[in-house]
SEVO-364062 format. One line per field, with one value per residue (C-alpha): residue number from 1; residue in three letters; x, y, z. Coordinates in nm, 2 decimals, m for minus. Layout:
! residues N
i [NUM|...]
aa [ALA|...]
xx [X|...]
yy [Y|...]
zz [Z|...]
END
This chain:
! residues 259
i [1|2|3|4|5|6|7|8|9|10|11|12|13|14|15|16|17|18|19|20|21|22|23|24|25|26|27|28|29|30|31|32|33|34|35|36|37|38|39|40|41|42|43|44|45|46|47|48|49|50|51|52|53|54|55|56|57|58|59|60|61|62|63|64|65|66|67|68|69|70|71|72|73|74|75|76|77|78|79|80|81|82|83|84|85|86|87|88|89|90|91|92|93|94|95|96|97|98|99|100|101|102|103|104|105|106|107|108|109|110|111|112|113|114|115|116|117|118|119|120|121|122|123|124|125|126|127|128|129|130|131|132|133|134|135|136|137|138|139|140|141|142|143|144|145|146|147|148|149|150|151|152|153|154|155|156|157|158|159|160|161|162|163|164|165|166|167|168|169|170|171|172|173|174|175|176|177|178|179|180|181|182|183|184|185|186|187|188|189|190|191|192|193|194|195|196|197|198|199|200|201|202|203|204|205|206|207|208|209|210|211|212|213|214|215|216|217|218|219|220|221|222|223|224|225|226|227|228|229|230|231|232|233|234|235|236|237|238|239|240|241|242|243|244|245|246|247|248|249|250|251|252|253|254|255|256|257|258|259]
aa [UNK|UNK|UNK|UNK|UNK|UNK|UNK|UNK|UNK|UNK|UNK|UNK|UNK|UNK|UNK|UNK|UNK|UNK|UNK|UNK|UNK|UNK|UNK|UNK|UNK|UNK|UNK|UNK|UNK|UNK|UNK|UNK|UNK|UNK|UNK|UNK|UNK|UNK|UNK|UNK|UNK|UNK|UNK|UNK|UNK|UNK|UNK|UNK|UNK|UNK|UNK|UNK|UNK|UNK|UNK|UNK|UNK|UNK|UNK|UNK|UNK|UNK|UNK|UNK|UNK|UNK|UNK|UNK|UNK|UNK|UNK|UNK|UNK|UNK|UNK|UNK|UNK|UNK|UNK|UNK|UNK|UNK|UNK|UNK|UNK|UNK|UNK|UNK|UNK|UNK|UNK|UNK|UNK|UNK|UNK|UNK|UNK|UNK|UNK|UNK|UNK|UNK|UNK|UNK|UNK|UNK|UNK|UNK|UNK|UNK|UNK|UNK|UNK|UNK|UNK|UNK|UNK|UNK|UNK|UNK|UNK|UNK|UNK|UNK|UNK|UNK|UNK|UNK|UNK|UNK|UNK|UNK|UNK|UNK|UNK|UNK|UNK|UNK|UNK|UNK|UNK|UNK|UNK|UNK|UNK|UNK|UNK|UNK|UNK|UNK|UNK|UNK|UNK|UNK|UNK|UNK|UNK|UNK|UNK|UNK|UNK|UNK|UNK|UNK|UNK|UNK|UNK|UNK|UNK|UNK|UNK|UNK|UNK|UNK|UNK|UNK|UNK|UNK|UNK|UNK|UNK|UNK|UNK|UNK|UNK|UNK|UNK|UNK|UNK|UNK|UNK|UNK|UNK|UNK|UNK|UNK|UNK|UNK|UNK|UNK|UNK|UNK|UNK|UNK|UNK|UNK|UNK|UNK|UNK|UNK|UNK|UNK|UNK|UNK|UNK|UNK|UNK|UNK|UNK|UNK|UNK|UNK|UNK|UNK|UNK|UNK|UNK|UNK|UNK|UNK|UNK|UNK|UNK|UNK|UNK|UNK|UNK|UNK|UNK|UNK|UNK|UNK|UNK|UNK|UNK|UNK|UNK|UNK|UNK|UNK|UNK|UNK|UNK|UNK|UNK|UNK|UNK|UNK|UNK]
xx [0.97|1.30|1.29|1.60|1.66|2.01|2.17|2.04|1.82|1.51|1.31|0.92|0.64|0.32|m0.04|m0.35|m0.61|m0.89|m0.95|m0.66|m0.28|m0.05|0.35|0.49|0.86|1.12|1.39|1.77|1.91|1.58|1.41|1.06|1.02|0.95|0.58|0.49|0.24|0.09|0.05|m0.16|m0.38|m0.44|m0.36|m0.75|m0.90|m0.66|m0.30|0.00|0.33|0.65|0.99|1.33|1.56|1.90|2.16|1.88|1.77|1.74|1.79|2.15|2.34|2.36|2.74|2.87|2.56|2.23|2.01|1.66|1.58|1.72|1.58|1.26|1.33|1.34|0.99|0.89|1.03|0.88|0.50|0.53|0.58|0.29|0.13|0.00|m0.10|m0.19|m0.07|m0.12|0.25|0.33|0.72|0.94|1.21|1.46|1.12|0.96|1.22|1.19|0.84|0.83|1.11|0.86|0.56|0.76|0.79|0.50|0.19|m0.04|0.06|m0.01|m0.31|m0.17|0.13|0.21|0.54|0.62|0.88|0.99|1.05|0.99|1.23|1.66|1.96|2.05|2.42|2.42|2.29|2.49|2.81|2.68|2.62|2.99|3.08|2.85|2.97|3.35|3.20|3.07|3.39|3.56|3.32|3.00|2.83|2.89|2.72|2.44|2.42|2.37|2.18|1.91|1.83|1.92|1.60|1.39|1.20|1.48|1.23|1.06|1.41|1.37|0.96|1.08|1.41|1.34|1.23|1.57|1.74|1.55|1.59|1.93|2.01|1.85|2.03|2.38|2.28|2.29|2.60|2.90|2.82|2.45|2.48|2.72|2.55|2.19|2.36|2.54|2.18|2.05|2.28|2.20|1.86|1.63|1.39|1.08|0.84|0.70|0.46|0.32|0.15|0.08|m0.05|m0.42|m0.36|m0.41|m0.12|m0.06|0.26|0.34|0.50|0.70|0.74|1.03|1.23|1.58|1.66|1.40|1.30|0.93|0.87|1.05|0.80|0.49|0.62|0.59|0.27|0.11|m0.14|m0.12|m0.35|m0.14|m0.28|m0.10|m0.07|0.15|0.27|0.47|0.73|1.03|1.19|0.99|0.64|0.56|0.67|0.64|0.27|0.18|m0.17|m0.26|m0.06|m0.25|m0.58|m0.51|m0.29|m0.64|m0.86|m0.59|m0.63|m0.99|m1.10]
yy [m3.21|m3.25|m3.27|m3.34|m3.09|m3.09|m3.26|m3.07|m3.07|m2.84|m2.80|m2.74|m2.72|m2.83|m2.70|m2.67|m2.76|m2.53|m2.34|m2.11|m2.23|m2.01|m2.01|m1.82|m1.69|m1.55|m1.29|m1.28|m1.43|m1.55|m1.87|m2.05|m2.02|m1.64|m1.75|m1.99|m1.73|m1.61|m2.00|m2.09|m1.82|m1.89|m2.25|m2.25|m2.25|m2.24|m2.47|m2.34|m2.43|m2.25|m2.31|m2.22|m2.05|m2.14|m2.12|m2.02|m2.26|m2.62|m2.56|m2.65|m2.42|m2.42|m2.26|m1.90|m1.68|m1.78|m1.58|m1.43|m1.68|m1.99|m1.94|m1.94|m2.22|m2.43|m2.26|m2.39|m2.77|m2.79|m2.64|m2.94|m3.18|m3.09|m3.07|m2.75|m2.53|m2.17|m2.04|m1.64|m1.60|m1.35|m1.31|m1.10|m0.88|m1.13|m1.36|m1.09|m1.07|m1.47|m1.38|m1.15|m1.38|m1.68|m1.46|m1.38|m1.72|m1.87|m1.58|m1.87|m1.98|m1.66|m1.62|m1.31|m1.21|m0.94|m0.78|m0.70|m0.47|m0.57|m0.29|m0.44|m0.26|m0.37|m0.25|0.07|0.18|0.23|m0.03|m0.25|m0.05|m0.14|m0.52|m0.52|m0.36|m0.62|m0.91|m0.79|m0.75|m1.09|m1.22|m1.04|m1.14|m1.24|m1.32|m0.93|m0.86|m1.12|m0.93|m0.55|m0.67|m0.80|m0.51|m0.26|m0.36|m0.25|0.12|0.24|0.27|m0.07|m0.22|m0.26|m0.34|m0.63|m0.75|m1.13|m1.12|m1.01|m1.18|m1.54|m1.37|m1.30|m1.70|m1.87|m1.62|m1.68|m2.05|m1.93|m2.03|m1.84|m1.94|m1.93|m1.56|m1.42|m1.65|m1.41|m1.09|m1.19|m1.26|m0.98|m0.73|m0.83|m0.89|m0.77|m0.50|m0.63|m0.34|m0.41|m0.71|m0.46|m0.28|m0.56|m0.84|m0.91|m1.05|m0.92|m0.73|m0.55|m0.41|m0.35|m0.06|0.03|0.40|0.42|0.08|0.14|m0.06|0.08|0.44|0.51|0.73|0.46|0.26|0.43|0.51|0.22|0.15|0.45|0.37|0.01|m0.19|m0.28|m0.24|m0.05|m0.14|0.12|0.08|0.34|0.11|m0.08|m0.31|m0.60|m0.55|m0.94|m0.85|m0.45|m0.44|m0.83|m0.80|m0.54|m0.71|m1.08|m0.88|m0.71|m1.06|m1.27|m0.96|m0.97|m1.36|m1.40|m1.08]
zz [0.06|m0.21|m0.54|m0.72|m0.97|m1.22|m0.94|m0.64|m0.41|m0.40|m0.11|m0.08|0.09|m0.03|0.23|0.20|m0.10|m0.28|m0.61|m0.62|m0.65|m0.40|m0.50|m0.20|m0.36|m0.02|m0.05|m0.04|0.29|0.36|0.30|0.30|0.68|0.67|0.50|0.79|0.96|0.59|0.50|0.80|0.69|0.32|0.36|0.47|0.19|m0.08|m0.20|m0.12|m0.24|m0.08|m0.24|m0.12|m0.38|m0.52|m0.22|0.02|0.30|0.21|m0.18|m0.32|m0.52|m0.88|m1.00|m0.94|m1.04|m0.99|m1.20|m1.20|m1.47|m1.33|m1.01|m1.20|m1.39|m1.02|m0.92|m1.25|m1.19|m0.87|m1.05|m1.29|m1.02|m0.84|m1.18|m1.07|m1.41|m1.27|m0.97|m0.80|m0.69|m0.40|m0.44|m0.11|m0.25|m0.49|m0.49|m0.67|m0.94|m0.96|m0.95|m1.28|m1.47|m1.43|m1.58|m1.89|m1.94|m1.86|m1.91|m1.92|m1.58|m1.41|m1.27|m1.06|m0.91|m0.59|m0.61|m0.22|m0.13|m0.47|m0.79|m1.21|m1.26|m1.35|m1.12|m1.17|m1.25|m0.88|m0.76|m0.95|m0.83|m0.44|m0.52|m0.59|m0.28|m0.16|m0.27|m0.15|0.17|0.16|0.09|0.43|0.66|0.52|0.92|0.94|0.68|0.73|1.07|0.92|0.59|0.79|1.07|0.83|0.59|0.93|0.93|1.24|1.51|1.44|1.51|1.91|1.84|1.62|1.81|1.83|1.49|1.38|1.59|1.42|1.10|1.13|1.23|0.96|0.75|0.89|0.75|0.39|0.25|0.06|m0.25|m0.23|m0.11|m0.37|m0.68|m0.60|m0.59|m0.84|m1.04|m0.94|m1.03|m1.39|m1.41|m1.69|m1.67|m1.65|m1.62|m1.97|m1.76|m1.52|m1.86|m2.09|m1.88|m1.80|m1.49|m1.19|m1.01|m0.64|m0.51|m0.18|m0.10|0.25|0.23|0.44|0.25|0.27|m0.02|m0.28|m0.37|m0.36|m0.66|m0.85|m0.76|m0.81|m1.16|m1.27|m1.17|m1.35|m1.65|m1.52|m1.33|m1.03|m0.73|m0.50|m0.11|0.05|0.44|0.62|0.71|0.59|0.35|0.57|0.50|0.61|0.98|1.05|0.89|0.93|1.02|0.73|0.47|0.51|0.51|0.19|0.06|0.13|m0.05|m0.33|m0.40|m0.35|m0.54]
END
C-alpha cells in the first residue's frame, strides 16, 4: 500500500490482526521484502505493519540526507494512518537506529523494541571517516559497491551456504537509487547517541548480537547493555542475523513479543 507523505510516496504493508502491533523497520540497501518469511510467522496471531524507508524500495526520497529522525518521522505517518497507538518494533541495522529515534519521540508508543544487528550507540570518528569513503565510492560506481556491501555483511564461510540469498539480496539492492543510498549514509553518519533509552525505558528491549558482524564490534555491544534490561540474543554469525540464524532468531523474535 502508498501513502502519500510531503510529496512522496511511502510504501507499506499491513498483515495480520491480534493484540500486539508489529512495525517491522529493514536496513540500508535493503527493503520491506527481507521480512516476508518473519511476517508469515507472527502475522498469525499478531498485526504487522512493514514499511520501506526513505530511498529504499518503493519509498521516494526526501532531499540529500535522510536522517535517523526523518525516517522515523515516515514510520510515524504511516502509525497514524493505521491509527495504530503502540507498536513492539523489530528494526535490521539502519531500521534499528529508525527504531531508537522513534522511541525518543514517542515513549508512549513503545511497547518494545529489538535492536538486531544494530548498536544505540552514534558513529564513531571512524566510522564516520569510512561513510565518507563510502559515499565516494558510491559516487564511482555505486552497483560495485551494492555488489561488495551486501556479501561482505555475511560470516565468510556462510557466503557459499547463503549464495542465492545474496545473489536476491544483492538485486533488490542494485534497485536502491543514488540518491536514496547516499541520503542514509548520509543520516547515519550523524545520528545521535541513543544509548540513554536502553537504561531509562521500561519497556522491554532484546538485541541481537552476530558475533562475527563485520560492521559492528561486540564488546561495544555488550557494553551497552550492562546494568540495563535488554535482553541479549547472541548468534555466532554475521551482520545478517535474519538469514544465517533464521530459524533461531523467529523462535527467540515470537518468545520476545509474546513474553
Amino acid at each position: 500500500m502508498i501513502l502519500e507523505h510531503k510529496g512522496i510516496p511511502i510504501f507499506y504493508t499491513d498483515t495480520g490482526s491480534g493484540k500486539k502491533n508489529i512495525v517491522l523497520l529493514h536496513g540500508f540497501l535493503e527493503n520491506s521484502s527481507m521480512w516476508n518469511n518473519l511476517t508469515t510467522v507472527l502475522s498469525k496471531t499478531n498485526r504487522v505493519v512493514c514499511i520501506d524507508l526513505l530511498g529504499h524500495g518503493k519509498t521516494g526520497c526526501l532531499g540529500y540526507i535522510h536522517t535517523m529522525e526523518l525516517m522515523a518521522e515516515v514510520v510515524e505517518a504511516v502509525l497514524n494512518h493505521l491509527k495504530i497507538e503502540t507498536s513492539i518494533f523489530i528494526g535490521h541495522s539502519m531500521g534499528g537506529y529508525v527504531s531508537l529515534a522513534f522511541a525518543e519521540k514517542n515513549k508512549s508508543s513503545v511497547e518494545g523494541f529489538c535492536l538486531m544487528n544494530s548498536t544505540a550507540l552514534a558513529d564513531s570518528k571512524e566510522k564516520q571517516i569510512n561513510r565518507d569513503r563510502a559515499i565516494e565510492a558510491v559516487k564511482q560506481n555505486h552497483k560495485t559497491f551494492i555488489r561488495l556491501a551486501i556479501v561482505n555483511l555475511f560470516r565468510p564461510k556462510n557466503r557459499a551456504i547463503h549464495s542465492e540469498k545474496i545473489k536476491q539480496l544483492t538485486e533488490d539492492a542494485l534497485k536502491t537509487p543514488l540518491q536514496g543510498i547516499i541520503a542514509a549514509l548520509e543520516g547515519m553518519k550523524v545520528r545521535k547517541n541513543r544509548e540513554a533509552l536502553l537504561h531509562n525505558t521500561t519497556f522491554k528491549k532484546m538485541m541481537v548480537i552476530g558475533k562475527k558482524d563485520p560492521a559492528l564490534n561486540y564488546d561495544t555491544l555488550i557494553n551497552q547493555t550492562k546494568n540495563t534490561n535488554v535482553k541479549v540474543v547472541e548468534f555466532p554469525d554475521g551482520h545478517m542475523s535474519f538469514i544465517e540464524n533464521e530459524r533461531e532468531l523467529f523462535q527467540e523474535i515470537v518468545h520476545f513479543i509474546e513474553f
